[in-house]
SERO-4910 file (N, C-alpha, C, O; in steps of 0.05 Angstrom, whole numbers):
BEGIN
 pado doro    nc1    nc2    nc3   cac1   cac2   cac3    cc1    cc2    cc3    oc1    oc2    oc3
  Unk    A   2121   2697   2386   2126   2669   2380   2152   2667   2363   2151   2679   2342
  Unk    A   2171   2655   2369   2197   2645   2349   2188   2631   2332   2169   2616   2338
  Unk    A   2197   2631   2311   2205   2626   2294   2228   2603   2290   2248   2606   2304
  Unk    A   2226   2586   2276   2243   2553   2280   2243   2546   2256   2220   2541   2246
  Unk    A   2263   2543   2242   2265   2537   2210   2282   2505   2214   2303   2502   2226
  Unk    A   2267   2486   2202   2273   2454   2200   2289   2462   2167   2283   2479   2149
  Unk    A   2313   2437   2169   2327   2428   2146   2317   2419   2122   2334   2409   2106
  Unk    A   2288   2421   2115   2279   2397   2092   2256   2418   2079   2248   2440   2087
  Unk    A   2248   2400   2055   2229   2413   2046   2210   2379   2039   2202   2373   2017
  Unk    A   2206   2365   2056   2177   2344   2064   2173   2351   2085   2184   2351   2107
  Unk    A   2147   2361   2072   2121   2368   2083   2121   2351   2106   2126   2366   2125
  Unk    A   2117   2323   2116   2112   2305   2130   2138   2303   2149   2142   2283   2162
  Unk    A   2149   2315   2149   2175   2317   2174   2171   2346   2192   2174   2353   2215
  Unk    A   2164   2358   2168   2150   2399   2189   2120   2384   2201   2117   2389   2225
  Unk    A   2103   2373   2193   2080   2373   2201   2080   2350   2230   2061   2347   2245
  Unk    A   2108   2334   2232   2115   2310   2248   2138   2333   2275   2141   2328   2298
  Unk    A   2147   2352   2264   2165   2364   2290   2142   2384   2297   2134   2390   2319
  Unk    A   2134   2392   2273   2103   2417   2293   2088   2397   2314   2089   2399   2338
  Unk    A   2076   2380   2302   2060   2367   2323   2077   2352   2346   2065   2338   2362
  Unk    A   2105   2355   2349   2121   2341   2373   2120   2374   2387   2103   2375   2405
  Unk    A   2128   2393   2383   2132   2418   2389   2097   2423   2401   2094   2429   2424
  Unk    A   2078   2419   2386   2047   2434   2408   2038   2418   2426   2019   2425   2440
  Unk    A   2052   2390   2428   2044   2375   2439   2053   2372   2476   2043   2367   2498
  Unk    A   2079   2379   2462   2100   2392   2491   2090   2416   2496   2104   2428   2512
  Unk    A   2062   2435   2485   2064   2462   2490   2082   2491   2496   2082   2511   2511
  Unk    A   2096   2476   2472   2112   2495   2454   2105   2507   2430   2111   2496   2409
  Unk    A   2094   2525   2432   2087   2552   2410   2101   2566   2389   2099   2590   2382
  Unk    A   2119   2542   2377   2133   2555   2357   2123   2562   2324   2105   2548   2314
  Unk    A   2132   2577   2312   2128   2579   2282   2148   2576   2269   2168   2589   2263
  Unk    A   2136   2540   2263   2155   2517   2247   2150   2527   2215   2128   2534   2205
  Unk    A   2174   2527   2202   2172   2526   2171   2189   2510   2155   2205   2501   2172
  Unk    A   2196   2503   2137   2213   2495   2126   2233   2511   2108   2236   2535   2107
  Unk    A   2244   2493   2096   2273   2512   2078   2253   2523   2050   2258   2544   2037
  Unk    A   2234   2506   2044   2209   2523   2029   2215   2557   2031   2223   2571   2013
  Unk    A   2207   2565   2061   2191   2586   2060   2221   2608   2057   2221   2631   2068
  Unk    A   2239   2601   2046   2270   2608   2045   2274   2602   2011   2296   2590   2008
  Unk    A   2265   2604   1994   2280   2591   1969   2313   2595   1953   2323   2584   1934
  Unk    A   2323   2617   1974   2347   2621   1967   2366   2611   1982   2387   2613   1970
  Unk    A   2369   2598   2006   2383   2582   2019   2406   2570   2000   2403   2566   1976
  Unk    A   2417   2567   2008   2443   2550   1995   2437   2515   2002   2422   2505   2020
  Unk    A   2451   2504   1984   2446   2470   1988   2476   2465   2004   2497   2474   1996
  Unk    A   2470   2447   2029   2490   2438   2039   2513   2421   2033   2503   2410   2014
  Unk    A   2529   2413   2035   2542   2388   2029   2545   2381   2054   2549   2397   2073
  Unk    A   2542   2345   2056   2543   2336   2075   2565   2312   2082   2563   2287   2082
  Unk    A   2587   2332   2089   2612   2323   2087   2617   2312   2120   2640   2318   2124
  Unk    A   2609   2301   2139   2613   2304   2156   2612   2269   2169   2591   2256   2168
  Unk    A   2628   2260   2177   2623   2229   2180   2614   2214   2204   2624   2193   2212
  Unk    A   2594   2226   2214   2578   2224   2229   2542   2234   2224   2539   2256   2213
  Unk    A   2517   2219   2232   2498   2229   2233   2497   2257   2244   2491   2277   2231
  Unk    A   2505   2256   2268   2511   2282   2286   2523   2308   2265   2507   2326   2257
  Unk    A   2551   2309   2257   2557   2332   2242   2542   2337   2211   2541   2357   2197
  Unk    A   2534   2317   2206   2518   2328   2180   2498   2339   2187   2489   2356   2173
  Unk    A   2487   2333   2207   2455   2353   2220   2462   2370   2233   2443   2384   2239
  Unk    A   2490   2381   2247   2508   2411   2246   2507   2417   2230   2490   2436   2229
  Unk    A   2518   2413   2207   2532   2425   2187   2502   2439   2170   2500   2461   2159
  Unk    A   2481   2420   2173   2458   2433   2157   2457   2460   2168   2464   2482   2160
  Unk    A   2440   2447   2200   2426   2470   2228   2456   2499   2221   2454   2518   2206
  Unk    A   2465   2496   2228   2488   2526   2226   2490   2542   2207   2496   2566   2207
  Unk    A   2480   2519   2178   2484   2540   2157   2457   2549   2156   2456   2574   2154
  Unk    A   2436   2539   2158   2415   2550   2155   2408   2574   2175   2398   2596   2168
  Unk    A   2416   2566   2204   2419   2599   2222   2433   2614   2216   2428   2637   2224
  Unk    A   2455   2611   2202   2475   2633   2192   2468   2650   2161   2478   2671   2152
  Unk    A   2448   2632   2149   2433   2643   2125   2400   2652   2129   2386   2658   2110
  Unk    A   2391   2653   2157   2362   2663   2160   2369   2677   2185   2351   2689   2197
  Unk    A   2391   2677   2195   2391   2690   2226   2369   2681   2248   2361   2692   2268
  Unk    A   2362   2655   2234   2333   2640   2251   2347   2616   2268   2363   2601   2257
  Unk    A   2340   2613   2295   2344   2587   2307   2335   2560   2279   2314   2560   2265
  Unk    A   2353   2544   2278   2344   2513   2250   2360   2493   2265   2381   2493   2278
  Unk    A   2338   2471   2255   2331   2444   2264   2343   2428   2238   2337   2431   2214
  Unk    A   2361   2411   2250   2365   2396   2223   2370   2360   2228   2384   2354   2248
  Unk    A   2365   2347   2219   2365   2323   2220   2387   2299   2200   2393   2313   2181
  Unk    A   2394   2284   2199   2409   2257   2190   2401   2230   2199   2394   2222   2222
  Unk    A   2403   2218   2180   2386   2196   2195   2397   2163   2170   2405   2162   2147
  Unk    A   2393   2146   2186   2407   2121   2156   2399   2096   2170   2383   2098   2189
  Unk    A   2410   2071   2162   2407   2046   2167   2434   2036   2169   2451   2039   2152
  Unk    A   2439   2022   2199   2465   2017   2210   2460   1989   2212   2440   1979   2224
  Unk    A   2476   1977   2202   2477   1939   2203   2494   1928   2223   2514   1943   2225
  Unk    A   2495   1912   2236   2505   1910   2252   2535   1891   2234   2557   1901   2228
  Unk    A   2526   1866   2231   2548   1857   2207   2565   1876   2191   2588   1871   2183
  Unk    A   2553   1896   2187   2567   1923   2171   2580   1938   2182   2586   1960   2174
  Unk    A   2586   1923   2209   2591   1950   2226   2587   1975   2229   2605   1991   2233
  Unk    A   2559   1979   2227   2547   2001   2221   2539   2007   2182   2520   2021   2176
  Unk    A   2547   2001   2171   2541   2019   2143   2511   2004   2139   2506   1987   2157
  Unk    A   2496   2006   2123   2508   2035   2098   2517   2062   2118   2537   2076   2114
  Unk    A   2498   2066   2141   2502   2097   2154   2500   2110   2142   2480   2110   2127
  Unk    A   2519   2131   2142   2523   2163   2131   2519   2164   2099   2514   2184   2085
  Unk    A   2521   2133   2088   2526   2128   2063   2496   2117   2050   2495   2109   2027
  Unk    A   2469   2118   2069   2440   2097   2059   2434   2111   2045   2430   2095   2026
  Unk    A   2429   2130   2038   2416   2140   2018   2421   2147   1995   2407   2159   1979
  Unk    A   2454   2135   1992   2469   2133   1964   2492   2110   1972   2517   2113   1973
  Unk    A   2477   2087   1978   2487   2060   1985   2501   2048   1952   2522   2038   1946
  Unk    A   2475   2057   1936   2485   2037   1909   2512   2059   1892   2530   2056   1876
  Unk    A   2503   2075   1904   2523   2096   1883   2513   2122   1877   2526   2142   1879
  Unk    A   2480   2121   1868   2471   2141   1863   2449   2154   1886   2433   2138   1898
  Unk    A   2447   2184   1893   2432   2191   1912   2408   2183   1906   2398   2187   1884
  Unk    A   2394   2168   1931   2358   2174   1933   2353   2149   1914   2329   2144   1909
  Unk    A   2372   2133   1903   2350   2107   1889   2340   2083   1904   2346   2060   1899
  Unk    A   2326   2092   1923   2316   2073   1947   2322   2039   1933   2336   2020   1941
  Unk    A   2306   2041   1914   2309   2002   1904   2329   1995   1897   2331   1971   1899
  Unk    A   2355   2011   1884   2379   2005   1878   2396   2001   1900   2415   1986   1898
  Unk    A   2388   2017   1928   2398   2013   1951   2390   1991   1958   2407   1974   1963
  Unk    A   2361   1983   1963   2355   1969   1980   2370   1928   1961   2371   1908   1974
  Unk    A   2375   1928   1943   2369   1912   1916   2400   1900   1930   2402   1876   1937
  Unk    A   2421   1919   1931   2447   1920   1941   2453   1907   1963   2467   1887   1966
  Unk    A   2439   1921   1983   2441   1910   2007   2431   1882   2018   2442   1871   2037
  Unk    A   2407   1871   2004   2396   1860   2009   2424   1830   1989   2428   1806   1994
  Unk    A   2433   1848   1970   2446   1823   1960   2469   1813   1971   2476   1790   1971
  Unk    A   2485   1840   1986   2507   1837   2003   2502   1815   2033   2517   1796   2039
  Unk    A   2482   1823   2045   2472   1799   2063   2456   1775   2050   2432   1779   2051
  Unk    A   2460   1762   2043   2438   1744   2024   2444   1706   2036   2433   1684   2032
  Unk    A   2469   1715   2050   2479   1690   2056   2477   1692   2095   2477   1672   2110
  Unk    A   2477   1717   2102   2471   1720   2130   2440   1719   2146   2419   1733   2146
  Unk    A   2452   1694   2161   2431   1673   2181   2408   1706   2195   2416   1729   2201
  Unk    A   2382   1695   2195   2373   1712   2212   2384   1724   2239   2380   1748   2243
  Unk    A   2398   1709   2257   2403   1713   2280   2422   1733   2287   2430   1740   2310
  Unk    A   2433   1745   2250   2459   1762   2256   2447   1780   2229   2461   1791   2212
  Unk    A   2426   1780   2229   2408   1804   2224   2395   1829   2227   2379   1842   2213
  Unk    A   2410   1831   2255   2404   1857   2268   2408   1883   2256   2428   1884   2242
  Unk    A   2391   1910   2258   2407   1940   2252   2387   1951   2265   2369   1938   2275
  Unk    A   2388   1974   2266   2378   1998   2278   2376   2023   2252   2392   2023   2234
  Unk    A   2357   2038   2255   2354   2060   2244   2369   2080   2261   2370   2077   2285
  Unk    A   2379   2096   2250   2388   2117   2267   2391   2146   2259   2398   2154   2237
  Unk    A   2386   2159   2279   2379   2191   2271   2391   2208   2289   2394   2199   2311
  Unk    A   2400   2238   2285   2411   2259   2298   2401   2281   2291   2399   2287   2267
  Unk    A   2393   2296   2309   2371   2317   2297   2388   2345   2315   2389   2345   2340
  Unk    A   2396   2360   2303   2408   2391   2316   2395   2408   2309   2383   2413   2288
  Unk    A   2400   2428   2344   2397   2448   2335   2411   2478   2342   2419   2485   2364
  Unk    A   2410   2486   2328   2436   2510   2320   2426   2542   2332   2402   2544   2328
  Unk    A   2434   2558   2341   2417   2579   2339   2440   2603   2318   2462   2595   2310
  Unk    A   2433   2623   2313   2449   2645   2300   2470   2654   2318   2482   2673   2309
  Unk    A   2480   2644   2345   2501   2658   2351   2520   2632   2366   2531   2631   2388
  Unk    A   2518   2613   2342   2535   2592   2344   2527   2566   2367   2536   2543   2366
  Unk    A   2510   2574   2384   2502   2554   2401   2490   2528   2383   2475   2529   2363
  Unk    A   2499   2510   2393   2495   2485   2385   2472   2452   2411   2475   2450   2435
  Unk    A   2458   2439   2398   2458   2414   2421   2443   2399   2391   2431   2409   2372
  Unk    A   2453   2369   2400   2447   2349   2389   2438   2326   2394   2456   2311   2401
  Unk    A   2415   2316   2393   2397   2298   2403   2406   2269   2381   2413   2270   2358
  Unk    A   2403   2243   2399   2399   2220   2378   2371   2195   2386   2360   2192   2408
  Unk    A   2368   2184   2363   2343   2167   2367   2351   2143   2353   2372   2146   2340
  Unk    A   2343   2125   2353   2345   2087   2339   2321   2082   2340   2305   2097   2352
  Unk    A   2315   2065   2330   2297   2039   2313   2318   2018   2313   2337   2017   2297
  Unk    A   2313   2002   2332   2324   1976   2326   2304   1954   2314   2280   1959   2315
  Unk    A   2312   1925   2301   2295   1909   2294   2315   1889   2282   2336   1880   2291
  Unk    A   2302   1885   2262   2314   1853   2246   2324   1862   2212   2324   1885   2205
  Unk    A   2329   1847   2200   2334   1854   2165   2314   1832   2158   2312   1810   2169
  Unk    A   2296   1842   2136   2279   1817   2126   2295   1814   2104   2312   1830   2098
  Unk    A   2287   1782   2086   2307   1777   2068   2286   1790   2035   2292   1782   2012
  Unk    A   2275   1800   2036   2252   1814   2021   2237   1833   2028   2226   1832   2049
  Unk    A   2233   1853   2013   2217   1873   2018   2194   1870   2019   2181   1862   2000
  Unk    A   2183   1877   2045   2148   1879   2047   2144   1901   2055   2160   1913   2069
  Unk    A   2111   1914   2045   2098   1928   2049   2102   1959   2028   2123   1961   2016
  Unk    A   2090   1972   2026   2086   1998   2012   2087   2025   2025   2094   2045   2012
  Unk    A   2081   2026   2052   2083   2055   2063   2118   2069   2068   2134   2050   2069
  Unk    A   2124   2081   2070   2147   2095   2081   2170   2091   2059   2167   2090   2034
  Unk    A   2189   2090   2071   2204   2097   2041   2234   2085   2053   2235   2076   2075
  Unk    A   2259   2087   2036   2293   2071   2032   2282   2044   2049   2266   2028   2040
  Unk    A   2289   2044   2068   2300   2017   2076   2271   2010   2084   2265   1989   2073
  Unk    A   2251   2018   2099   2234   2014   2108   2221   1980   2106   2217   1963   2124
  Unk    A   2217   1980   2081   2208   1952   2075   2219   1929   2083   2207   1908   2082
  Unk    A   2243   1933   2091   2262   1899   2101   2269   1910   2133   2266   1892   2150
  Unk    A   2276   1928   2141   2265   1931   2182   2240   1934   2194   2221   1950   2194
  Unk    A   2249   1900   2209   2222   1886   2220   2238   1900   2252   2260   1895   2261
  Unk    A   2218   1915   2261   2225   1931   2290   2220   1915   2307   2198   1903   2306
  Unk    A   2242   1909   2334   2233   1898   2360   2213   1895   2358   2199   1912   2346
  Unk    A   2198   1869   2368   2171   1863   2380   2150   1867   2364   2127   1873   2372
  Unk    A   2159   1864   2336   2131   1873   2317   2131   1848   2293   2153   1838   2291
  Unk    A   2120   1843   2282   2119   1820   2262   2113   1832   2235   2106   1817   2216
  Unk    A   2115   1864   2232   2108   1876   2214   2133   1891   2206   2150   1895   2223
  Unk    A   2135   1899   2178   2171   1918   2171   2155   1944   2176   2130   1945   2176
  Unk    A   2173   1965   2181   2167   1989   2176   2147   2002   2159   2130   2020   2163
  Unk    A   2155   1985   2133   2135   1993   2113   2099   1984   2110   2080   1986   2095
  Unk    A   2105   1974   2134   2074   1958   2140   2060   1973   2158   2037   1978   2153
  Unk    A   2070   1980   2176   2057   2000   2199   2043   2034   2180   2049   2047   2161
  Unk    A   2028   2034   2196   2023   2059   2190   2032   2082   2198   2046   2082   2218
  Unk    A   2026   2104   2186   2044   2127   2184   2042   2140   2221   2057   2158   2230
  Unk    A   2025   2130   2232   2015   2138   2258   2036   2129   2277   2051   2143   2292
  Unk    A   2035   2100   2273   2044   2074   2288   2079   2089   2283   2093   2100   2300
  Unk    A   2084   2086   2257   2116   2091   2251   2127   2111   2272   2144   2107   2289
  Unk    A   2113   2132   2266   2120   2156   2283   2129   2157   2309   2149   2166   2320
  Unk    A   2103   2145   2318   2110   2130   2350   2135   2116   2359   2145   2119   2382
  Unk    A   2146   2099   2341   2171   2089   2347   2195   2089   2331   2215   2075   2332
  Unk    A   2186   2115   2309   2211   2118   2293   2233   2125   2304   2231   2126   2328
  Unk    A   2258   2131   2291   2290   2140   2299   2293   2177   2304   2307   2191   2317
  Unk    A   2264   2181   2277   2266   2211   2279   2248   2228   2304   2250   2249   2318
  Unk    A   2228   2204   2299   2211   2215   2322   2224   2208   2348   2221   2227   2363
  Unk    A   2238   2189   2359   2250   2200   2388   2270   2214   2380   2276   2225   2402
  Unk    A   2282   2221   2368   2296   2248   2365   2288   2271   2372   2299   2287   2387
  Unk    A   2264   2274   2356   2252   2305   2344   2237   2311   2381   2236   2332   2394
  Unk    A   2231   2290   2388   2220   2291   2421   2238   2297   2439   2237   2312   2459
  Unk    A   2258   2279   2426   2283   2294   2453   2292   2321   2452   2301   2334   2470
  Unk    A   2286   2334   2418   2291   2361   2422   2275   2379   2435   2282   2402   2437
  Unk    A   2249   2368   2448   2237   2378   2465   2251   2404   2482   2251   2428   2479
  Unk    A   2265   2382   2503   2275   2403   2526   2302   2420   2509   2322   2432   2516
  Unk    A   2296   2416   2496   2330   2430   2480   2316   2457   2472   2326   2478   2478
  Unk    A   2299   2457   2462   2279   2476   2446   2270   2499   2469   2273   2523   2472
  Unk    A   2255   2471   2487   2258   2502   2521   2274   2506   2533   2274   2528   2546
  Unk    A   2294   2490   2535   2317   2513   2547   2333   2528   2520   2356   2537   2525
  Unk    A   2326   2530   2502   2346   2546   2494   2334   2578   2477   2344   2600   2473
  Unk    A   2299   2563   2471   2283   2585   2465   2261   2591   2478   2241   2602   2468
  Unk    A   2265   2584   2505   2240   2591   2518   2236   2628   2520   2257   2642   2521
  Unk    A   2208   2640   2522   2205   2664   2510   2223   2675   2541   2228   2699   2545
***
């Protein structure tokens, strides 16, 4: 059985590509950068979703000699012409303060009509093997901007993208539902055939 080392250490993103991987009846042994504690931390210098989930996947095969899975993923406005992007998860300035982000953004549109409310979630998930081979998969979540945050499940932007055809934000759905039509999860699915043609036994 190979061996497949993912970019992250949440639990709920290994336990979300394992179950896309047995589901396709693919037999891999998924772990995370956990089961590695000496790994190096990446910088993710790369200005695209796409090369920052290279830049992870390569270093991590080039530091475990293991085929790695790595992902990027943000909230693209359409008005913003794309941003926050590459930039959501340190929108306000500082990394990872979801409410300082969301607080920002929400203030920067504050005058923009629903109808030009649009964004998409978006994600790039690679994967790298140890002798430089590369492929890179992408996924969206499209929907609406709410002018307030609702709901409690999921996490950064979640609470104000109301998805195509749903009357609920992200953060309202459940963790089941999300999955089904997240940015990461058609990603992590499209790496499906990437996974068998590139590690099939």
């Amino acid at each position: 059985m190979t061996r497949l080392i993912l970019a992250t250490r949440n639990a709920g993103k290994i336990t979300e590509l394992r179950t896309i991987l047995a589901d396709a009846g693919l037999p891999h042994d998924l772990v995370g950068a956990d089961a590695y504690p000496d790994l190096p931390d990446v910088k993710e210098t790369g200005v695209t979703f796409a090369e920052n989930a290279l830049l992870k996947a390569h270093a991590l095969a080039r530091a475990t000699g293991l085929p790695a899975v790595a992902d990027d993923s943000g909230l693209c406005v359409d008005v913003l012409n794309g941003a926050p992007g590459i930039f959501s998860a340190r929108w306000a300035g500082r990394h990872g303060d979801d409410k300082a982000n969301l607080d920002l953004l929400l203030a920067q549109l504050s005058d923009i009509d629903d109808a030009h409310r649009g964004a998409h979630f978006a994600c790039a998930a690679a994967l790298a093997l140890p002798d430089g081979t590369e492929r890179v998969v992408e996924g969206q979540l499209r929907g609406v901007l709410r002018h307030e945050p609702v709901g409690t499940n999921g996490f950064g932007y979640d609470p104000i993208l109301q998805p195509e055809g749903d009357t609920r934000t992200c953060a309202e759905l459940s963790p089941g539902e999300k999955n089904a039509i997240s940015h990461r999860g058609k990603a992590f699915r499209a790496l499906v055939p990437v996974v068998r043609e590139l590690l099939a036994p």
